[in-house]
N, C-alpha and C positions, 0 to 999 in steps of 0.2 A: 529513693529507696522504695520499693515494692511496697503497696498495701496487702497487709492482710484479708483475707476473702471476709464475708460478710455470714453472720449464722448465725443463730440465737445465741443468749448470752449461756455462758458453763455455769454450774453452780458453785457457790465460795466453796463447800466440800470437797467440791473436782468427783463427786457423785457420779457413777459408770449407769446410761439407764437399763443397760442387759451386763451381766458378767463374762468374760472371755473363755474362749473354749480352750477347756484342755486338748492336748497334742495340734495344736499350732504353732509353726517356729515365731520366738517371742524377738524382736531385736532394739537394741538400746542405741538413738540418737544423741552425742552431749555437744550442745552447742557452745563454740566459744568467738564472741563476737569482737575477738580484739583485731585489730591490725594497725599497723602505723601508720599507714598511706591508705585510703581508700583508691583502687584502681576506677579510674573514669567510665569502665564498660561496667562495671559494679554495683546492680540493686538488690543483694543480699542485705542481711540484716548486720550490719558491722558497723563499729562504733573506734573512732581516734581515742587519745587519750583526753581533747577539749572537748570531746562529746559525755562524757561519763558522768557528770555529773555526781563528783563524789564518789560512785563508785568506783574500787580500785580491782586491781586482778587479783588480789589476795581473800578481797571480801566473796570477791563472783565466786570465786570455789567453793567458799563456807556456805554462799546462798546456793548453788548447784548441788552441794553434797545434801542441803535442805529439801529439794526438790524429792531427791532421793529416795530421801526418809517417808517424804508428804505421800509419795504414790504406789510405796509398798506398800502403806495402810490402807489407801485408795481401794486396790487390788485385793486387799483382803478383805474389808467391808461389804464388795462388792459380791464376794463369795467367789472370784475367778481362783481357777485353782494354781497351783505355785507353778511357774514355769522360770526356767533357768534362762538367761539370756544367751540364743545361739548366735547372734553378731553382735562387734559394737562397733560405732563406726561415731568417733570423735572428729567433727567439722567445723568450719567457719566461714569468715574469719580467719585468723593466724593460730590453730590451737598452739603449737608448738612456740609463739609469743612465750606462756607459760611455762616456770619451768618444770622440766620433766619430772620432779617430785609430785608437783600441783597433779598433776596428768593421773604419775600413779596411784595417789588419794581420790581420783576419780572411780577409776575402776576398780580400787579397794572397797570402795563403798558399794557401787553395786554389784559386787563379789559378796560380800555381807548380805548385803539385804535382798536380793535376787537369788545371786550367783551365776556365774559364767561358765558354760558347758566348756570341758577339759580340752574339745577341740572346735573350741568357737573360734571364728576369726574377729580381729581386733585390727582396727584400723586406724590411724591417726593421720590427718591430710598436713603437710608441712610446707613451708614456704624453703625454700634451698641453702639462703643465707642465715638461719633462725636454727640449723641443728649442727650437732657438733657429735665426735666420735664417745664422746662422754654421755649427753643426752639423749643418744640411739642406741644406746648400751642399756641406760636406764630404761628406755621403755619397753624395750626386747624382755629386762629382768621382771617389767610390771605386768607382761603378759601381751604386751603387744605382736600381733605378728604380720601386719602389713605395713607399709610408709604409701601413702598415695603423694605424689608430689608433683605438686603444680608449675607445671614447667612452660605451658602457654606456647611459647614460638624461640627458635634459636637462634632469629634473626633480629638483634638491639632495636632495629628501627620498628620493626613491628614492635617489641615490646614497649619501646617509649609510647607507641601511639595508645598503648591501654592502658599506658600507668603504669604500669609493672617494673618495681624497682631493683628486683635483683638480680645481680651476676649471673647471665648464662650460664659460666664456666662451674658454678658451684653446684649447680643439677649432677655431672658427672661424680664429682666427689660426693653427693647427697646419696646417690643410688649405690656406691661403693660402700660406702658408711654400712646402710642400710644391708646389702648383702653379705657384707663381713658378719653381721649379728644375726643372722640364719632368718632375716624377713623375707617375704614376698615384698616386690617392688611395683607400684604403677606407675604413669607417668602422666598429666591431664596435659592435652595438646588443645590449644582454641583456631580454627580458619575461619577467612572472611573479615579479617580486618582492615578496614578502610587502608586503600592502598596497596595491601598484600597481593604478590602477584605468587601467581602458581609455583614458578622459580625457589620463592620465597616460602612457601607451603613446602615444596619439598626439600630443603636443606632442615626444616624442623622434621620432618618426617623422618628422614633420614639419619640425623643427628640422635633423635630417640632411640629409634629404631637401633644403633649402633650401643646406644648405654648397655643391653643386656636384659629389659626388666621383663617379667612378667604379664604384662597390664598394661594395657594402651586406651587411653581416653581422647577422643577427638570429640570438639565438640564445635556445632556452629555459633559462630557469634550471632546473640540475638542484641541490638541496640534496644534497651528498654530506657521506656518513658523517661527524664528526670534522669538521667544520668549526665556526668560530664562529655560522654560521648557523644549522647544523642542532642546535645546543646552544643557540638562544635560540628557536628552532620548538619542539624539545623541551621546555624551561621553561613553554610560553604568552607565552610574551612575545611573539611574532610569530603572524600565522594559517598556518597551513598551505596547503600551495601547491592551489591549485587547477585542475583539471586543465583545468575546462570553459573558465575564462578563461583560459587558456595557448593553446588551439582557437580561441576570439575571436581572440586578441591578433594568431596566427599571418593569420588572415584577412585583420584590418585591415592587416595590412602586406601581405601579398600584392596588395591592393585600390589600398592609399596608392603603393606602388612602380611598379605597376604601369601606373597612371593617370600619373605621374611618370616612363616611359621607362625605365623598369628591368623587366628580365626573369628571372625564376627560372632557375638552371642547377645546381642544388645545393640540396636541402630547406633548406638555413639561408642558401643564399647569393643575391645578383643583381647583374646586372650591368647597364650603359647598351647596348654592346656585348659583341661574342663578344670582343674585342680584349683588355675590360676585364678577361675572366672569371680567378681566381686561379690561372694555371697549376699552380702550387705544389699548390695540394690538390686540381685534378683530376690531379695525377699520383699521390697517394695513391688517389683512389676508385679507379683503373681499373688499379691495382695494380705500378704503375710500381715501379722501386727506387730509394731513397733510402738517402742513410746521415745519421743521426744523429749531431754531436758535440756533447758537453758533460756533465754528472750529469744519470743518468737519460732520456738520450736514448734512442728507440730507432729500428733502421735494418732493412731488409729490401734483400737480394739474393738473387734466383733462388729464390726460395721457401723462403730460410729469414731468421726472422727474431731481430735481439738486443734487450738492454735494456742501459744503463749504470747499476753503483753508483750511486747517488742522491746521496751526500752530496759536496760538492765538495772535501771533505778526502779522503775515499776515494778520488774518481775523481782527484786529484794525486799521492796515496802509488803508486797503479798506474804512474801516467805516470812518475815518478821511478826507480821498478824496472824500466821498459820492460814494463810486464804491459799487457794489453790489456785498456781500465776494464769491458769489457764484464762482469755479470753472470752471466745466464743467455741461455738463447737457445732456440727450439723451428724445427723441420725441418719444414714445412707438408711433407703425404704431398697426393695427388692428389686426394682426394676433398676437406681441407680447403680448398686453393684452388680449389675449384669453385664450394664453400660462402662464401668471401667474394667470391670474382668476383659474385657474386650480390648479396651484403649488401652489399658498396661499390657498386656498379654501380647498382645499383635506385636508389639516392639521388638520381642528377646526369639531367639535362634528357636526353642522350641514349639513355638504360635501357640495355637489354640485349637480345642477340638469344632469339628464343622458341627458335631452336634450340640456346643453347646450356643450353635446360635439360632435366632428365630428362625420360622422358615421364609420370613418374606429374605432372609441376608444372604440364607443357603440358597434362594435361586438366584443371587447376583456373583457367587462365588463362581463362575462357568466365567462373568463378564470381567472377571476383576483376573483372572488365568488368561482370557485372551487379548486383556492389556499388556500384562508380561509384569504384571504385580505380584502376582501371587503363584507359588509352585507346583505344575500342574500337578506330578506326580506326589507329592507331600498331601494335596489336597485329595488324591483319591486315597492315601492311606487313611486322611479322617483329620489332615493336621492343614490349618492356617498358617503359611512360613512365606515370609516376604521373600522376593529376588531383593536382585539387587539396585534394578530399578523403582520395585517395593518400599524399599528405604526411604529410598530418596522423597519417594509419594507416602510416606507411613500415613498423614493425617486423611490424605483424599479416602484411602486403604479403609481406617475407621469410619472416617464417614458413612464412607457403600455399605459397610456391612453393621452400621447402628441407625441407620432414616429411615426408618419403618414410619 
């Protein structure tokens, strides 16, 4: 499981040391680290039921609705002024584990003590075998109005190799559910998994593609540290990931979506429309503030940003002292937030302006066009917007144009 970065310690208060600026969209993270199985490619913060230590899913609500409470006051202390939450975007983990009552007591609470703009979007990520025509009724009634569903690959044998326990077949009937109750649908697709062959990419490609939804999530598989995966790479028991087929794989989706009414708006994501596109995580790229609840969440306001305790016993013993579960926390200085304005920004369909980067980056913007990275004619309008060869190079992309 991933460590948390490293920063000075937060204060028990949870003390903001500037207050947040009004008219910035505000958005709400609620973490829920449950799941039955941890999948093998898995270093999220996610906890079994022999992990808990006591803690139950019943209690984590009561400590999360705690959280709630702790950081309206936070926020008001601070002197930030009241902003309504314009996304929420409930993650894991397994949130939909919980049942859908739990869920809508989540965002009753921060409906209460917030509030949630009348056309915010609301998201809930679900596992396919874990919702029911009952439980997508319910959450549609509590305000929800997206289902992101992790659907990974439509080929069994790839999904054994990542752990992934559920029913292909239940993804169709999840996404049916789901649009019967007037949601938006995504679909989260992984390529690159040991063994997968291109064939095998595109019967998932396809297969999605065929549901109907929305929202199309690919993503490359990264083997991180300490996972089950990267400990049976490391044995020989799997091949090692390879890079070249991960650039195919990227292509054929871009080609298969494409040709299919979906348009790129984020290196890993597409949508049908602008309508579709995940507000939620373009209000991370372009550096919105969000606050984080649950273990291990983290949140950014006005350029500084926290982490929470990881362990959901930890982040309960906080909330029961009235301590604030946060961590540590680090104070973005001017020059850092230039540097991710740039690294988040470079990523999504509409780039970045060329003025707002230094000049030693603006004279390498000529060299990075006649790579075939970047668009020449976008760049003479004033906008940084990857090809599509760009993507593929997104991080070389930042580099060139942040090594001053």
């Amino acid at each position: 499981m991933a460590a948390l970065p490293r920063g000075e310690l937060a204060p028990a208060d949870g003390a903001l040391p500037a207050p947040g600026v009004g008219g910035v969209p505000f958005s709400a993270y609620l973490h829920v680290p449950f799941c039955t199985v941890r999948c093998g490619y898995c270093d999220f913060n996610t906890y079994t039921a022999s992990e808990l230590r006591g803690v139950t899913r019943q209690s984590f609500v009561d400590d999360l609705l705690a959280e709630i409470a702790f950081a309206g006051d936070v926020l008001e202390r601070s002197g930030t002024p009241a902003r309504e939450f314009d996304t929420v975007f409930v993650g894991g983990g397994t949130p939909t584990l919980l049942p859908a009552g739990d869920l809508a007591r989540m965002l009753e609470a921060l409906r209460q003590r917030f509030g949630i703009a009348t056309d915010a979007e609301v998201t809930v990520e679900a596992n396919p075998d874990t919702v029911t025509a009952e439980s997508i009724d319910a959450l549609a009634v509590a305000g929800v109005t997206r289902l992101s569903i992790g659907m990974q690959s439509a080929v069994p044998r790839v999904l054994g190799i990542l752990d992934r326990t559920h029913n292909p077949d239940n993804v169709e009937v999840a996404v049916s559910l789901a649009r019967g109750a007037g949601l938006q649908v995504s679909v989260d697709l992984i390529y690159g998994t040991p063994t997968e062959t291109l064939a095998d990419w595109e019967i998932s490609l396809r297969t999605a593609i065929e549901l109907g939804t929305d929202h199309l999530s690919a993503y490359s598989l990264i083997v991180e540290e300490g996972t089950a995966l990267e400990r049976r790479i490391r044995r020989g028991e799997l091949p090692e990931v390879d890079p070249d087929l991960h650039a195919d794989a990227y292509e054929l989706a871009d080609r298969l979506l494409g040709e299919a009414g979906f348009e790129w708006y984020e290196v890993s994501n597409w949508s049908t429309t602008p309508s579709s596109r995940s507000r939620h995580n373009l209000a991370y790229w372009r550096g919105s503030d969000w606050w984080g609840f649950g273990p291990g969440a983290h949140s950014h306001v006005n350029g500084t940003r926290w982490w929470n305790v990881k362990h959901p016993a930890a982040y309960a013993e906080r909330l029961t002292t009235g301590t604030s579960p946060a961590l540590e926390r680090e104070v973005l200085d001017t020059e850092n937030r230039a540097l991710e304005a740039v690294m988040l920004g470079v990523r999504i369909r509409e780039g970045i302006a060329v003025d707002s980067l230094t000049p030693p980056a603006r004279l390498r913007v000529a060299e990075l066009i006649a790579d075939g990275l970047v668009d020449g004619a976008e760049a003479v309008r004033g906008r940084i917007v990857l090809t599509l060869r760009g993507r593929l190079l997104a991080d070389l992309v930042v580099r060139t144009l942040t090594d001053d």
